[in-house]
C-alpha positions as CSV (number, residue, x, y, z in Angstrom):
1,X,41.6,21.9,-54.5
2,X,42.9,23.6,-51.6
3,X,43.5,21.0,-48.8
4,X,41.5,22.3,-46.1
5,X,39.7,20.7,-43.4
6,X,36.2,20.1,-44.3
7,X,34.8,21.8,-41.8
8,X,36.6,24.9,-42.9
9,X,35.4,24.1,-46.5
10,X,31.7,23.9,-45.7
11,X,32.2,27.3,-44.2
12,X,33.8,28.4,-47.4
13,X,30.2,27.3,-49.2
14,X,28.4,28.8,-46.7
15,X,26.2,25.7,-45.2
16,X,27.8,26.6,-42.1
17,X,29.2,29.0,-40.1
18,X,32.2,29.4,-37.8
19,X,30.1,29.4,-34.7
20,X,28.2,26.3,-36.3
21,X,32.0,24.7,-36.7
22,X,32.6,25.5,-32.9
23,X,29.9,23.9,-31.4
24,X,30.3,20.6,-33.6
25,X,34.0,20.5,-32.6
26,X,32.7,20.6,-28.9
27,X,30.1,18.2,-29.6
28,X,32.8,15.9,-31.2
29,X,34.6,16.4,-27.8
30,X,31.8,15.2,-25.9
31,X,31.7,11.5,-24.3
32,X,28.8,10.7,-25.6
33,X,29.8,11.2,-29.3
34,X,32.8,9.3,-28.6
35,X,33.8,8.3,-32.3
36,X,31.1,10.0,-34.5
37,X,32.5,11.3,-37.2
38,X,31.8,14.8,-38.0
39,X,29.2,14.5,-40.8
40,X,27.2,12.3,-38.7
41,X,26.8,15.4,-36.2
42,X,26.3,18.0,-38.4
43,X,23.5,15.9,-39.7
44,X,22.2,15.2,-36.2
45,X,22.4,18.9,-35.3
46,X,20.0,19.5,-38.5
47,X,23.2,22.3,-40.1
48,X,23.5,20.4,-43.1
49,X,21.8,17.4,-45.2
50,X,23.6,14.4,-45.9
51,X,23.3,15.2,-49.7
52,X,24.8,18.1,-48.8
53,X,28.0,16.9,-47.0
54,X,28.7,14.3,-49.6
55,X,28.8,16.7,-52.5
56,X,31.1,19.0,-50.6
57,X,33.5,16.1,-49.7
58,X,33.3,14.8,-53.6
59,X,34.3,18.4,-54.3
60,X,36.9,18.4,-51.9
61,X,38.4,15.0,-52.6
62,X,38.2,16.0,-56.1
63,X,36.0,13.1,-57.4
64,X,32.6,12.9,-58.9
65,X,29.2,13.3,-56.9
66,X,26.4,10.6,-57.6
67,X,22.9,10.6,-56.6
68,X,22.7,6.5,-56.5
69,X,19.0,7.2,-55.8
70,X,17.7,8.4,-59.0
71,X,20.7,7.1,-61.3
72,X,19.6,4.0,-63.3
73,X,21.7,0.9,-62.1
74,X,22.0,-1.7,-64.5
75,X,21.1,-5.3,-62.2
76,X,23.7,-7.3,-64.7
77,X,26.7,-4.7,-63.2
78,X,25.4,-4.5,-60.1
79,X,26.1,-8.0,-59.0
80,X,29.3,-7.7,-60.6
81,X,30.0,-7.3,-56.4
82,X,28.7,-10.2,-54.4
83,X,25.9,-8.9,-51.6
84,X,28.4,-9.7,-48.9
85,X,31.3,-7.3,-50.1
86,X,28.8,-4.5,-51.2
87,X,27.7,-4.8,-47.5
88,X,30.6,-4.8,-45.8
89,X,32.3,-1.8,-48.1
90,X,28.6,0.0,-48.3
91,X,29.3,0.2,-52.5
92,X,27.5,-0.9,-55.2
93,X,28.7,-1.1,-59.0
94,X,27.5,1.8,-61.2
95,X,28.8,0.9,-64.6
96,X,31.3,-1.0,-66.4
97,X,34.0,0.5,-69.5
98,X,36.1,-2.2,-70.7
99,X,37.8,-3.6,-67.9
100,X,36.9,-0.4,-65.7
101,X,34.3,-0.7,-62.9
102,X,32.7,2.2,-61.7
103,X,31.7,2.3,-58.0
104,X,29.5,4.3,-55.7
105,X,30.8,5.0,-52.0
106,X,30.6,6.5,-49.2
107,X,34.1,6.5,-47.7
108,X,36.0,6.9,-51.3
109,X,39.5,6.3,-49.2
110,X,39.4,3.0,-48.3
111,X,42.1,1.9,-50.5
112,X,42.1,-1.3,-48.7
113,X,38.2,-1.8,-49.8
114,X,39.5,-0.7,-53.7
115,X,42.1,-3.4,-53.4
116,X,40.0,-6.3,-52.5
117,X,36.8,-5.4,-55.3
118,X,39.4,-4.7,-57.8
119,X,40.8,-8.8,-56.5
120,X,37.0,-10.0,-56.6
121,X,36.0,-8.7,-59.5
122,X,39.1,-8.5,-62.1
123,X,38.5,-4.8,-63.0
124,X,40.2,-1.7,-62.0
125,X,38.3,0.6,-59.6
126,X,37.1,3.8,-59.9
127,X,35.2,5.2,-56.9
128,X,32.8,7.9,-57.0
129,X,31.0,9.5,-54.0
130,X,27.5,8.6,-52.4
131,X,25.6,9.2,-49.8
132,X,25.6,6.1,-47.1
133,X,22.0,5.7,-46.8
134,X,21.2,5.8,-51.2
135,X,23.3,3.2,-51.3
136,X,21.9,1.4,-48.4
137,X,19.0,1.6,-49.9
138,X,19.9,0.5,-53.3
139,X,22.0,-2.5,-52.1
140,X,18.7,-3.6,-50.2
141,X,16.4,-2.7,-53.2
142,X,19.0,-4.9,-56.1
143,X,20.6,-8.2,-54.4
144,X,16.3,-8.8,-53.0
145,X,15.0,-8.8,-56.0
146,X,16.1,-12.1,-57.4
147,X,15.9,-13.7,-53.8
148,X,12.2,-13.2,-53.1
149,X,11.1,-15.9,-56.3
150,X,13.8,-17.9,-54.6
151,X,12.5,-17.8,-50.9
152,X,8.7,-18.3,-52.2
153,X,9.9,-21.0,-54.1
154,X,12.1,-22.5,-51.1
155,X,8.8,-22.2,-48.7
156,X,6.6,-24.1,-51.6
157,X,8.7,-27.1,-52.5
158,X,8.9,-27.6,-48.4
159,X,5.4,-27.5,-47.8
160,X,4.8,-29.6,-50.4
161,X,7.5,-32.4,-49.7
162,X,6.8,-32.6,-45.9
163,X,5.4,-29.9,-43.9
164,X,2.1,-30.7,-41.9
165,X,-0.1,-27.3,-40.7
166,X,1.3,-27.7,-37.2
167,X,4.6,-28.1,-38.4
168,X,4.4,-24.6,-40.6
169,X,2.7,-22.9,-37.2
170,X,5.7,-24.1,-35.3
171,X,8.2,-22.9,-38.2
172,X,6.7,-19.4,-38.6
173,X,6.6,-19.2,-34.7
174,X,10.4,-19.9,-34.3
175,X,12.1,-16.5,-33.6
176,X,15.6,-18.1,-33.4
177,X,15.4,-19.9,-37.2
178,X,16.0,-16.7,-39.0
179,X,16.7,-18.9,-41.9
180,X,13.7,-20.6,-42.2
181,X,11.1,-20.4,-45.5
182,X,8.3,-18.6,-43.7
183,X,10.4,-16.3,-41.4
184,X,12.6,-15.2,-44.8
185,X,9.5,-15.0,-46.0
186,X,8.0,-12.4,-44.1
187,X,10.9,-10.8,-43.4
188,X,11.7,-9.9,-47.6
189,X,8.1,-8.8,-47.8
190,X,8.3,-6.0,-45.0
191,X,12.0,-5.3,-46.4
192,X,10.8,-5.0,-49.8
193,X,8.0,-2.5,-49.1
194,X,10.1,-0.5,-47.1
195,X,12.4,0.1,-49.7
196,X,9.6,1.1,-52.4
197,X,8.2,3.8,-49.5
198,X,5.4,2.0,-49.5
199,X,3.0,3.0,-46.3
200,X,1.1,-0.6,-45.9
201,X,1.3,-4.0,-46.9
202,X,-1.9,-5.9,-47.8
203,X,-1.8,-9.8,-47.7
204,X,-4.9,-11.2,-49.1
205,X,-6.1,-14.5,-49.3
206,X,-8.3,-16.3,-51.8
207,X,-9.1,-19.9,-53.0
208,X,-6.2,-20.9,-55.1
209,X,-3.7,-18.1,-54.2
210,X,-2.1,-15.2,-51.7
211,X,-2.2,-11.9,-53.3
212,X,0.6,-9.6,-51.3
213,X,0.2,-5.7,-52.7
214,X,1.7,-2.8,-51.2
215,X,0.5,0.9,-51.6
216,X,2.6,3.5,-52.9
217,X,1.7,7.2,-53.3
218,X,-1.2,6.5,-52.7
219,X,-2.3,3.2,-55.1
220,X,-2.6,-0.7,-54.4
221,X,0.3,-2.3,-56.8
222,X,1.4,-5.9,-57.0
223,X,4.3,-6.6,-54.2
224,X,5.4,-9.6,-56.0
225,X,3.9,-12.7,-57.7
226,X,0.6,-13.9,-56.1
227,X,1.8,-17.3,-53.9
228,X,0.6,-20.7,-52.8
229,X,-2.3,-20.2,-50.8
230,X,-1.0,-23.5,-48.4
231,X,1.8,-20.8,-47.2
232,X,-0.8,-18.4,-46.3
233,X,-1.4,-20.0,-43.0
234,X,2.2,-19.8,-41.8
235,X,2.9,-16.4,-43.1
236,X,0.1,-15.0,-41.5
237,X,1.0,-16.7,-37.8
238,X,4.4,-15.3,-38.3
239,X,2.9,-11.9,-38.5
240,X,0.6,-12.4,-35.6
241,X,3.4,-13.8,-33.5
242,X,6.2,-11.0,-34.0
243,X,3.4,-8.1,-33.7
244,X,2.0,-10.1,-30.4
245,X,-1.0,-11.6,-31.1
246,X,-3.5,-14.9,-30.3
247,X,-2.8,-17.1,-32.8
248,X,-5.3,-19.5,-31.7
249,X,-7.7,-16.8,-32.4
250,X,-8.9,-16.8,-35.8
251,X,-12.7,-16.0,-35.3
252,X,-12.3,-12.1,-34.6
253,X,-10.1,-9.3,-35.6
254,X,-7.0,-8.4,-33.8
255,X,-4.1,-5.8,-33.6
256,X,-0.7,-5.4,-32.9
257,X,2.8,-4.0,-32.9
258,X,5.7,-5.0,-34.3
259,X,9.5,-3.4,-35.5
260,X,12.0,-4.7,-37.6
261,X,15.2,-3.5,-38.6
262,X,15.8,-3.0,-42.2
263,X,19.0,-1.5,-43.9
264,X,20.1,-0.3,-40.0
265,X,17.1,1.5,-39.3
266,X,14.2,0.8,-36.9
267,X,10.8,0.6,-38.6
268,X,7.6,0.5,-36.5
269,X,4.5,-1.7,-38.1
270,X,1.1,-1.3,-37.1
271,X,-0.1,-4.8,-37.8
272,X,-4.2,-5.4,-38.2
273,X,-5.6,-9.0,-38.7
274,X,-9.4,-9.4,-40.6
275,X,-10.8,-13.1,-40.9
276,X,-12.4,-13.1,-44.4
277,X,-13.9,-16.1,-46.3
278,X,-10.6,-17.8,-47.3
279,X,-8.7,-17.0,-44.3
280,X,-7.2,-14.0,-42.3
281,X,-6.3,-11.4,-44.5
282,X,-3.5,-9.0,-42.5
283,X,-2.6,-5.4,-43.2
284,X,0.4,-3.9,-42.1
285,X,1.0,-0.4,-41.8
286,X,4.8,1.2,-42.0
287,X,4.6,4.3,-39.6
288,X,7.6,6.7,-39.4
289,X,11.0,5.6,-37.0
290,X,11.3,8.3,-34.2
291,X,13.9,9.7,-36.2
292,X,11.2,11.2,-39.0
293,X,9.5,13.6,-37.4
294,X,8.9,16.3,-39.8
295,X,8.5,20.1,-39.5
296,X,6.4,22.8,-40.5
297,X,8.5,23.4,-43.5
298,X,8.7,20.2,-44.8
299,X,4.6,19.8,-45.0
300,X,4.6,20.8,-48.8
301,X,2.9,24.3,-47.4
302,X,3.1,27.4,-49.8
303,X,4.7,30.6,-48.1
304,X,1.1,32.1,-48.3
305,X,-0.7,28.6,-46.1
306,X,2.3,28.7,-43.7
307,X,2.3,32.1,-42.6
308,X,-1.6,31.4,-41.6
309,X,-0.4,28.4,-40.4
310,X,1.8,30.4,-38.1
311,X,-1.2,32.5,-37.0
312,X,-2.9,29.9,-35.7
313,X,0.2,28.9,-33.5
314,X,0.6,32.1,-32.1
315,X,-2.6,31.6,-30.2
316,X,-2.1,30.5,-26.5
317,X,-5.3,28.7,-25.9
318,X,-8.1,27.0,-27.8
319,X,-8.7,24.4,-30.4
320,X,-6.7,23.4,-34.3
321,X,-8.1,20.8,-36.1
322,X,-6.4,19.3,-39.1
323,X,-9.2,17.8,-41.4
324,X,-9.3,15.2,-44.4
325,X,-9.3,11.3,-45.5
326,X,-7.7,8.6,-43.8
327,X,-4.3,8.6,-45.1
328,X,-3.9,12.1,-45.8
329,X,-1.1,13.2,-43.6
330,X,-3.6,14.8,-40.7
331,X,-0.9,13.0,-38.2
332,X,2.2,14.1,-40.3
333,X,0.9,17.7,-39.9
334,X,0.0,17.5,-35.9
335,X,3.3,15.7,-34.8
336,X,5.2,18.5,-36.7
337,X,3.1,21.3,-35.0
338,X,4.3,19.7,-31.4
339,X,7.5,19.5,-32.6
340,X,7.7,23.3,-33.5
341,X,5.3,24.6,-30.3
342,X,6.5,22.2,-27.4
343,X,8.8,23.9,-25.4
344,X,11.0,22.4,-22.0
345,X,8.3,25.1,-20.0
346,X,5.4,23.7,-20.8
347,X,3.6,20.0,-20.2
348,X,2.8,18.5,-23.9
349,X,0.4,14.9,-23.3
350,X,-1.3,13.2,-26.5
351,X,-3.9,10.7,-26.0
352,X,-3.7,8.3,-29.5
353,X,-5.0,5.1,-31.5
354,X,-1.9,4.1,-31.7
355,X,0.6,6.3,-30.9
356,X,2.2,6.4,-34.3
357,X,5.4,8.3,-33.3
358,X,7.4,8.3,-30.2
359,X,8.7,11.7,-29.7
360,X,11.3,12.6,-27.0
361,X,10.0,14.4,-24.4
362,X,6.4,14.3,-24.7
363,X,4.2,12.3,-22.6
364,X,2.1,10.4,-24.9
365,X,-1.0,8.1,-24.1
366,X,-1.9,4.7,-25.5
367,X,-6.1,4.2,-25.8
368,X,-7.1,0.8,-25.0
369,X,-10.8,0.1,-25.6
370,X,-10.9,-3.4,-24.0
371,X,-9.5,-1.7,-20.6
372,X,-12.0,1.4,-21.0
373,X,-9.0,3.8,-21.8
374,X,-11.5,5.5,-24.3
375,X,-10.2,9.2,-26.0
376,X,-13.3,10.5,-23.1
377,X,-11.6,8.4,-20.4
378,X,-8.3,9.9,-20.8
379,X,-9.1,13.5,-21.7
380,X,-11.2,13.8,-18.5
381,X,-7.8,12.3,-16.7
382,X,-5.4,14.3,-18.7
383,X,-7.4,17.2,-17.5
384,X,-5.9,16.8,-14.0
385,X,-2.5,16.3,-15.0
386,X,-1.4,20.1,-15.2
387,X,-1.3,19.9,-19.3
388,X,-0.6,23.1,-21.1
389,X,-1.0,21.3,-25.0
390,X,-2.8,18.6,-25.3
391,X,-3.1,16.3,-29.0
392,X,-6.3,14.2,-29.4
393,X,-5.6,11.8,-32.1
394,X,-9.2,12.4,-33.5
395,X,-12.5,13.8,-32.2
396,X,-14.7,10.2,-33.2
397,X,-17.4,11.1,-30.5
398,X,-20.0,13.8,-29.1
399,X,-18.2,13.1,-25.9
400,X,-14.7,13.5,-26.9
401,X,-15.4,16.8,-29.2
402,X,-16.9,18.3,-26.0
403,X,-14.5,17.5,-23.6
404,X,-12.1,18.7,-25.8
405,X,-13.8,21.7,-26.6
406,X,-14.1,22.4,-22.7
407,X,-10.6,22.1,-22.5
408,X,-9.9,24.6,-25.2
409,X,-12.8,27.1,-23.1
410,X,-10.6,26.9,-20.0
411,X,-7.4,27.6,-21.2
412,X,-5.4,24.7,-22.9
413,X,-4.5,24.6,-27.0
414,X,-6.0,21.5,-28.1
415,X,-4.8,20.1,-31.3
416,X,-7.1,17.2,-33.0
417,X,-8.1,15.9,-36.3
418,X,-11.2,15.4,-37.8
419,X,-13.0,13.7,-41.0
420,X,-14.3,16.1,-43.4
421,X,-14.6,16.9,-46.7
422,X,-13.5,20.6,-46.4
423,X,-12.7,23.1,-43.6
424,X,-15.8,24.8,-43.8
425,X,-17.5,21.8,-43.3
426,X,-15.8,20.9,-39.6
427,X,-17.9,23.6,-37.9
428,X,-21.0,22.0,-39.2
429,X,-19.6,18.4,-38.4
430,X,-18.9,19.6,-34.5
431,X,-22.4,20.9,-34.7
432,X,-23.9,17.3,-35.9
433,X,-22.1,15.9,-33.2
434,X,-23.9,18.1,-30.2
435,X,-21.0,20.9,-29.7
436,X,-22.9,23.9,-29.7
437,X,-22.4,26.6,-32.1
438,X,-20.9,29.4,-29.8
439,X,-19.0,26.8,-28.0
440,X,-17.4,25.9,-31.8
441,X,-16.9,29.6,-32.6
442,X,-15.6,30.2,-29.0
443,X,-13.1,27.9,-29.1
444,X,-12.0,27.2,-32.9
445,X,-8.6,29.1,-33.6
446,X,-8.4,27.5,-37.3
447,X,-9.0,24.7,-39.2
448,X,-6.5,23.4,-41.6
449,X,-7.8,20.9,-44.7
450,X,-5.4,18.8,-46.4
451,X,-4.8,15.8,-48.9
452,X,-1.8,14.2,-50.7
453,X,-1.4,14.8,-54.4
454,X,1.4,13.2,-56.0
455,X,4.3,14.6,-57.8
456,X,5.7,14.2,-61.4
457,X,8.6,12.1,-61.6
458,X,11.3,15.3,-62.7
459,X,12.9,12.8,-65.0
460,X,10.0,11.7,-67.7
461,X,7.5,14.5,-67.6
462,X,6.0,15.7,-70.6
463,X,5.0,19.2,-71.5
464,X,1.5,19.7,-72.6
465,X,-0.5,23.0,-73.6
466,X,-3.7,23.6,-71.3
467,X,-7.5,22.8,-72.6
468,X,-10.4,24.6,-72.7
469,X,-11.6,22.1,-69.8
470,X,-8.3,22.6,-67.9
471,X,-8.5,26.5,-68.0
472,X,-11.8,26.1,-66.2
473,X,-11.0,23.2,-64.0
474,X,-7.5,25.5,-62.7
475,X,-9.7,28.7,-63.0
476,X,-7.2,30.8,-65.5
477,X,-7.9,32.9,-68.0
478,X,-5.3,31.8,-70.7
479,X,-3.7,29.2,-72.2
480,X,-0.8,27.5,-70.5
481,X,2.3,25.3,-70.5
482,X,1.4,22.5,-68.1
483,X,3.1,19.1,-67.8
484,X,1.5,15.4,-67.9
485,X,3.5,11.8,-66.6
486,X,5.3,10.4,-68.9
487,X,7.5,6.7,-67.3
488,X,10.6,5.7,-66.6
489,X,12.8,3.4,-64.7
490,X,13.0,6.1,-61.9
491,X,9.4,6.0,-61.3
492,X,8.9,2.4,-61.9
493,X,7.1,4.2,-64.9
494,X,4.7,5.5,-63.2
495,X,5.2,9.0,-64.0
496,X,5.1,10.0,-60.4
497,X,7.5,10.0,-57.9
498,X,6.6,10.7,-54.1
499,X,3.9,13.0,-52.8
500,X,3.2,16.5,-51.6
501,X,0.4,17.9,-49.5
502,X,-2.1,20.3,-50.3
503,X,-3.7,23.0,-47.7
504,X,-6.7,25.2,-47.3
505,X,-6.6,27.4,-43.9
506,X,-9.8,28.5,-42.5
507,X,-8.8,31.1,-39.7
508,X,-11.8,31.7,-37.2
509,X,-12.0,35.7,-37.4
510,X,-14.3,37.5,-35.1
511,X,-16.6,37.9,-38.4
512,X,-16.5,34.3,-38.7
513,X,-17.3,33.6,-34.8
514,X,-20.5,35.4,-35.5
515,X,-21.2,33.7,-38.5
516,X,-20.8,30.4,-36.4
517,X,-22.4,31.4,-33.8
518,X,-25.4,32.1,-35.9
519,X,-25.6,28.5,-37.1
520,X,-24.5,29.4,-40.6
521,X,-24.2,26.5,-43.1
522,X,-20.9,25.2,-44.6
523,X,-21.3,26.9,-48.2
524,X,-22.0,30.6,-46.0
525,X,-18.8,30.0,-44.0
526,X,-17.0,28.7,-47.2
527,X,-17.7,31.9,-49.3
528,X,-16.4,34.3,-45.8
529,X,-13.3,32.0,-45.8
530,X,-12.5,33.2,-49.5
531,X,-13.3,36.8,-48.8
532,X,-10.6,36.5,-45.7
533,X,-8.3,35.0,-48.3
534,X,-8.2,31.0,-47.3
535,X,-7.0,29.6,-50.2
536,X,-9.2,26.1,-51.3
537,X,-7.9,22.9,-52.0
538,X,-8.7,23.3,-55.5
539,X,-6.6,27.0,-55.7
540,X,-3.8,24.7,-54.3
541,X,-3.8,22.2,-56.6
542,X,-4.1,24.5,-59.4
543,X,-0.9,26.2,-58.3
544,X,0.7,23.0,-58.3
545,X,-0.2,22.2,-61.5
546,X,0.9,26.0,-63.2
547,X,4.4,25.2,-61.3
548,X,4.8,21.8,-63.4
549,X,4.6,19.8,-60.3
550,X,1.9,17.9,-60.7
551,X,-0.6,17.2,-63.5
552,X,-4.7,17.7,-64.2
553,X,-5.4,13.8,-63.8
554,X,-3.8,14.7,-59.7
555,X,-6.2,18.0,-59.8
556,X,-9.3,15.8,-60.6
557,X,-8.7,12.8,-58.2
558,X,-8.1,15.2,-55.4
559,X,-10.0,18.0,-55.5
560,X,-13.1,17.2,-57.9
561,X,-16.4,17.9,-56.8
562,X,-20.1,17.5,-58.7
């Protein structure tokens, strides 16, 4: 390997180029990046993933690449390092030959940090390159596991030997003890979650026991062992103090805020308190750091759905709505749209329930029924504040889908979601709710449908020839190669690992403003849609499932209709 500098070398792969090397080398010059290491900007500067750097510095360094997140770490070798040392080095053991121990890394010259694990542990070492963050994640995800039965168990045996209520209230309430029962407690379960990208944490109370499930792409699966239900109390109060709310209020139901670090990152929590019959059941919901903003190109759109997507952006004024069930992705979609159309010119505002993402230089409003800072309230103020987009987190009213609408009439884009079924379906939905139909057709520059399917783990999936039924369900012709989920330790055998979304674009042509205009039904504007060449859901899904990257059982759940 020629000894280069990497920066030079990444040129040499072509990930950069020398322009891109210049302007990193200034930004390393800067004050403000005073000691950021060079990988850290490139990353920053969006020039090259972190994936990316790591493999060309293995390849440089002349040592071995590994993707920490999908290899399969053996528990019994990985606490071969104690917690603190695979901390403090950012390592963790991969495998172990004889009296050789393999370990993953993320600065693979730190002879000093080889010295004292090859001390610790009795074995050579042999380091191998990682990305910082897998391994984060994977430290996080390994030394927990065994720790959680220990804490819950730690929490128990106190309660029973000689905690009163009032003394478990006072423990979970104490910010300082970090080491207490409850706060560990409640701190593992968030941490936990985090680390199996779940999106919310459900802890549910009944009469003998505490059931604490998470959901993950998309399904409710057991967090952990169900617990005492005498800890429920405390763990609940420590919730409602750290996300700011009464906890002498226990009659009615409450919300807050809360963040917590976890494996050096800041994660937001939406935090949402129900009484039920055997006490206050509290669900927490993990929303995206600041940091995670996606783009357009990152929404799982096909080339066809994003160049339509892109027509509807090139329109100066009037109204996009992304539609579909809660927990589809609507925001995901909108807060990448701002991102790609907000511009230093021009005066972005989004009025919200909650404002899920803080995003750098947009003005974004908080709605607070109890003050009256309803989503009508605050459009008719945001009105006067000189806006040139404004965001509405969701059109729930006659009042706010008009106001809205009048925006759009006089000149503002007005970006919004909706609940529907289908895009056809919105314009009949605004109707219902008292817009009327010239107004929609007017105003509506597009309407983009969407849901989450998930995605075959690429490890375990199993090929499969189509069925009659399948044919007709992906509307093809001829028999086909398709795949189905298989399980493995990668996907917690599941046969699915993460989630992509699926789009249908309705674009409001002038033949489709006369179609709405003439209070046409959702089926009439449905069947123009396909003539224009909007793709449906179900077209979508199909392709995914030709492409092998998702399988029938996804199709039905998603897309099926009597």
């Amino acid at each position: 390997m020629k000894n280069i500098p990497i920066g030079e070398h990444l040129i040499e792969k072509g990930l950069i180029t020398a322009e891109d090397l210049q302007r990193v080398l200034a930004a390393q010059k800067d004050e403000k990046n005073k000691g950021k290491k060079m990988g850290d900007l490139l990353q920053e500067m969006g020039l090259v993933t972190e994936n990316q750097f790591s493999e060309v510095l293995a390849e440089r360094l002349n040592i071995t690449f590994v993707d920490v997140d999908t290899f399969e770490l053996i528990p019994d070798i990985v606490k071969k390092i104690p917690e603190d040392k695979a901390r403090k080095y950012n390592c963790i053991a991969l495998n172990k030959i004889g009296r050789r121990l393999t370990v993953a890394t993320d600065n693979p010259s730190d002879f000093y940090a080889m010295e004292d694990l090859r001390g610790i542990t009795g074995c050579s070492i042999t380091f191998q390159m990682a990305t910082g963050s897998a391994i984060t994640r994977a430290i996080g995800k390994f030394y927990s596991k065994g720790a959680t039965d220990a804490i819950v168990e730690e929490a128990t045996k106190e309660k029973e030997e000689q905690m009163s209520l009032e003394d478990l209230v006072a423990e979970a309430s104490n910010d300082r003890v970090d080491n207490a029962p409850i706060v560990k407690l409640a701190t593992t379960i968030v941490e936990n979650s985090f680390r199996m990208d779940a999106t919310d944490i459900h802890i549910e109370p009944f009469k003998d026991h505490t059931r604490i499930r998470v959901r993950v792409n998309g399904d409710l699966v057991e967090l952990m062992e169900p617990i005492s239900s005498a800890l429920h109390t405390a763990l609940v109060t420590r919730f409602k103090i750290t996300s700011g709310m009464n906890i002498a209020e226990k009659r009615v139901p409450q919300d807050g805020r809360m963040t917590q670090i976890i494996d050096g990152r800041v994660v937001d929590l939406r935090v949402s308190n129900l009484p039920m019959v055997y006490g206050e059941k509290v669900v927490l919901r993990i929303l995206a750091g600041d940091s995670m903003v996606k783009k357009i190109q990152d929404l799982g759109m096909t080339e066809y759905n994003y160049k339509r997507f892109c027509e509807c952006l090139k329109v100066p004024q009037g109204v996009i709505l992304v539609t579909g069930p809660t927990g589809s992705g609507k925001s995901t979609t909108l807060y990448a749209t701002l991102g790609e159309i907000a511009k230093p010119n021009l005066n972005v505002i989004t009025v919200e329930d909650p404002v899920e993402k803080k995003i750098a230089n947009i003005n974004q409003c908080q709605i607070n029924d109890k003050a009256g800072m309803t989503f009508a309230a605050a459009l008719r103020s945001i009105l006067r504040q000189d806006p040139d987009i404004i965001m509405v987190g969701e059109m729930r009213d006659e009042e706010t889908a008009s106001i809205a609408i009048r925006a759009a009439i006089t000149g503002h884009l007005v970006l919004s979601t909706i609940h529907t079924n289908d895009a056809a379906s919105t314009v009949t939905r605004l109707v219902d709710m008292g817009v009327l139909p010239y107004m929609v057709a007017t105003s509506l520059i597009g309407i983009i449908a969407q849901r989450l399917s998930k995605t075959l783990c690429k490890e375990c999936k199993q090929p499969v020839m189509t069925t009659q039924m399948d044919m007709e369900l992906m509307e093809i012709d001829q028999p086909m190669q398709i795949y189905k989920r298989g399980g493995c330790p990668v996907c917690n055998n599941t046969g699915y690992k993460g989630r992509t979304a699926i789009h249908e674009i309705l674009l409001t042509t002038a033949e489709m403003k006369a179609l709405i205009t003439r209070g046409a039904k959702a089926d009439e504007i449905q069947a123009l849609a396909r003539e224009q060449g909007c793709k449906l859901l179900r077209d979508n899904a199909s392709l995914l499932v030709q492409q092998g990257k998702t399988d029938m059982d996804e199709l039905v759940r998603v897309t099926y209709a009597v």
